[in-house]
C-alpha positions as a LaTeX table, in Angstrom:
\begin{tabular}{lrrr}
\hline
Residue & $x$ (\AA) & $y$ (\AA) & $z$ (\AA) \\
\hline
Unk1 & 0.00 & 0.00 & 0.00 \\
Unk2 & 1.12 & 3.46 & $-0.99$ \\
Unk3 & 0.49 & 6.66 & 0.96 \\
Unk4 & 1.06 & 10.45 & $-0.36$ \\
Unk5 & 1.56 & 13.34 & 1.61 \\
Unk6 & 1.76 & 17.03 & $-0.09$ \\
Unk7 & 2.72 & 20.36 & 1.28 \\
Unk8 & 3.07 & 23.43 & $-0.40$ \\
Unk9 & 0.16 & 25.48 & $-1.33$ \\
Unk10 & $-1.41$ & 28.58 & $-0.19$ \\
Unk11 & $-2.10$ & 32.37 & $-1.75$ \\
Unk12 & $-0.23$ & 33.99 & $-4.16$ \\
Unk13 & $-0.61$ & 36.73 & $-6.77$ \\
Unk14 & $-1.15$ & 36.62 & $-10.79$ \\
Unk15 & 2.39 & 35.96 & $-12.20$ \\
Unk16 & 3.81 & 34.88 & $-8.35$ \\
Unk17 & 5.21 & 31.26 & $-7.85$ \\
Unk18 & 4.59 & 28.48 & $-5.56$ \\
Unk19 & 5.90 & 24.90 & $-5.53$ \\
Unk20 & 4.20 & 21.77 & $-4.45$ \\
Unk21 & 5.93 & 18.91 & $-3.06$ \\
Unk22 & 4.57 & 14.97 & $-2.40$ \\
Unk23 & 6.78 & 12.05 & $-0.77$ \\
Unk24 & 5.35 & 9.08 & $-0.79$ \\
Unk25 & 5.95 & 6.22 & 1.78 \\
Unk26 & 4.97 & 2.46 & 1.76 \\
Unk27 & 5.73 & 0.37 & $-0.80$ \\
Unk28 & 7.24 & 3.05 & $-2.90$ \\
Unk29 & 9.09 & $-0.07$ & $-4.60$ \\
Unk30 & 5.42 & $-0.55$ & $-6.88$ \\
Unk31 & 5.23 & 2.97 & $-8.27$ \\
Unk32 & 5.74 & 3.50 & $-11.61$ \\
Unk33 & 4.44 & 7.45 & $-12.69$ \\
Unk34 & 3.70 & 10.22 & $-10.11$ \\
Unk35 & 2.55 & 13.44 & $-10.81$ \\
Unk36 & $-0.40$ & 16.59 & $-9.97$ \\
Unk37 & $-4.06$ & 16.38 & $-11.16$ \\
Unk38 & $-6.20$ & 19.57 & $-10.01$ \\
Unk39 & $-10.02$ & 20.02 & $-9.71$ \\
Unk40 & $-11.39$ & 24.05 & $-9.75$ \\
Unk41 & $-14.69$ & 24.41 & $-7.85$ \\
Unk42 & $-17.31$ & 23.05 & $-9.43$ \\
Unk43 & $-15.37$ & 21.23 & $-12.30$ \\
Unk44 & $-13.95$ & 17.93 & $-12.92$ \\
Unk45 & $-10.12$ & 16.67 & $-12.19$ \\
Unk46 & $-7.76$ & 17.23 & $-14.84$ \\
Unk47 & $-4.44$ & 16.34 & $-15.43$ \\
Unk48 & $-1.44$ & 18.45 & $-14.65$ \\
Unk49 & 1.43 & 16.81 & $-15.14$ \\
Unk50 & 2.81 & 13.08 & $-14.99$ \\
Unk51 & 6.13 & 11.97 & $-14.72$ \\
Unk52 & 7.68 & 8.56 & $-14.84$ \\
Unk53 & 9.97 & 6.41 & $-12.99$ \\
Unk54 & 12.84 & 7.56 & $-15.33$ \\
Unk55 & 12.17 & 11.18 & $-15.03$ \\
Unk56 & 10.72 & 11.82 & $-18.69$ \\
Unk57 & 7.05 & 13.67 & $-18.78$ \\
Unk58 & 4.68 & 11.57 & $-20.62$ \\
Unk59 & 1.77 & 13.94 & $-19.87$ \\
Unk60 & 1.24 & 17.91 & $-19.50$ \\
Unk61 & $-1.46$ & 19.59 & $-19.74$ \\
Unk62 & $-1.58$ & 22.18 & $-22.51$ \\
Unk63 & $-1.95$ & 25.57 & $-20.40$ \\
Unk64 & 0.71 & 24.50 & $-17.97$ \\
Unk65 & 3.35 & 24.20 & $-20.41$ \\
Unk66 & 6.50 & 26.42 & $-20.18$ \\
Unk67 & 4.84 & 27.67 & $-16.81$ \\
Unk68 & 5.18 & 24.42 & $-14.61$ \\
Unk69 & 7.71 & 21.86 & $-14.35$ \\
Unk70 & 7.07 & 18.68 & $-12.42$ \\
Unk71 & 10.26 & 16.39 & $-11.02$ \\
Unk72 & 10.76 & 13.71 & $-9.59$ \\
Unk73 & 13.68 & 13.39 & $-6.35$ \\
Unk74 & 16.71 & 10.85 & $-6.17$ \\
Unk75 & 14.92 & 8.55 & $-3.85$ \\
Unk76 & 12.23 & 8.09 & $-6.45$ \\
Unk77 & 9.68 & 8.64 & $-4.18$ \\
Unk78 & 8.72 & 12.48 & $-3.95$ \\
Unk79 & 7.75 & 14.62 & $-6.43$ \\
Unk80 & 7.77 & 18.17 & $-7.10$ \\
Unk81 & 5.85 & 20.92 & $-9.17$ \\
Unk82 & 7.36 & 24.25 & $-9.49$ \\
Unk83 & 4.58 & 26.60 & $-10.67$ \\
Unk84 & 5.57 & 29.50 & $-12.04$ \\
Unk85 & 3.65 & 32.93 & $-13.38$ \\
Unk86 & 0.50 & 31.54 & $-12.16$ \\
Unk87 & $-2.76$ & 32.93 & $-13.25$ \\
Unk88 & $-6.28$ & 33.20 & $-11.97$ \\
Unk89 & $-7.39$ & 29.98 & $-13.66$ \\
Unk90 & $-4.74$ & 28.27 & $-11.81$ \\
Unk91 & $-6.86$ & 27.88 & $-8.51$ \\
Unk92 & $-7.58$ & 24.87 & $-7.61$ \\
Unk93 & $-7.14$ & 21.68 & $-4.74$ \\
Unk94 & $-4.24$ & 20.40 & $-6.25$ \\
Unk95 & $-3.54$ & 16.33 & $-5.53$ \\
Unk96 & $-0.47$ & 14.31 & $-5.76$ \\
Unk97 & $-0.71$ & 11.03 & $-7.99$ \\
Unk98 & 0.50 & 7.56 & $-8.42$ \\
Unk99 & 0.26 & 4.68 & $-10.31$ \\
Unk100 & 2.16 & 1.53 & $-10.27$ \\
Unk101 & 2.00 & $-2.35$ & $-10.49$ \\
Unk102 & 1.62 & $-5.50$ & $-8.58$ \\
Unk103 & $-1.33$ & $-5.18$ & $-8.79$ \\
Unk104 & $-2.43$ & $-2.12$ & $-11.08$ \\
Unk105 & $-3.31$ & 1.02 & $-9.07$ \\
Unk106 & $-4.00$ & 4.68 & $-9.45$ \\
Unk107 & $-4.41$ & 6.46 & $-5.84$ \\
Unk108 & $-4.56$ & 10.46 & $-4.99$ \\
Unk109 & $-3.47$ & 12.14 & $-2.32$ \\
Unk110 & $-5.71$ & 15.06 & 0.25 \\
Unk111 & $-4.94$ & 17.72 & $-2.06$ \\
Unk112 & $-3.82$ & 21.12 & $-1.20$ \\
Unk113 & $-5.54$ & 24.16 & $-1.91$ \\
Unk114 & $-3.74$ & 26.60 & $-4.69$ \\
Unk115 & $-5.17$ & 30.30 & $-4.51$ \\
Unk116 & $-4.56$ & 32.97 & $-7.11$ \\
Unk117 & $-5.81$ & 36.25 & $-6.40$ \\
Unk118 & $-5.17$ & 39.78 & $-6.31$ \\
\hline
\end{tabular}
């Protein structure tokens, strides 16, 4: 069983920065991508960013890119997303993600609330 914890988070200004940060703990051995999903109020999850075991992005989503980069730590089992220039669109509870294998599972973590305001 895998666990994720986040930090990071909070208020910040149009065109400020803020960077997001999940370790995860248990059997970190099974996980194969990490990565950020967000959900605005009222709207569905989307996609942020994944990255893989071998530190190459295999997803971003379209408005994010050249703004955030996601990474992935030496131990393999934290990930980061630097968010920079953020807008107003870019509130949202932002989770930390995994997937892995044995057996097949996507999990999310509590989420942390990302404010953009003025």
């Amino acid at each position: 069983q895998v666990h994720l914890m986040e930090s990071g988070g909070g208020l910040v200004q149009p065109g400020g920065s803020l960077r997001l940060s999940c370790a995860a703990s248990g059997n970190i051995a099974s996980i194969v991508d990490m990565g950020w999903y967000r959900q605005r109020l009222g709207e569905q999850r989307e996609l942020v960013a994944i990255i893989n075991r071998d530190g190459q992005v295999t997803h971003e989503e379209d408005s994010v890119k050249g703004r955030f980069s996601i990474s992935r730590g030496d131990a393999e089992n934290t990930v980061t997303l630097q968010m920079n220039n953020l807008r107003l669109e870019d509130t949202a509870v932002y989770y930390c993600y995994a997937a892995g294998l044995y057996p097949e599972y996507d999990i999310w973590g509590q989420g942390t609330q990302v404010t953009v305001s003025s």
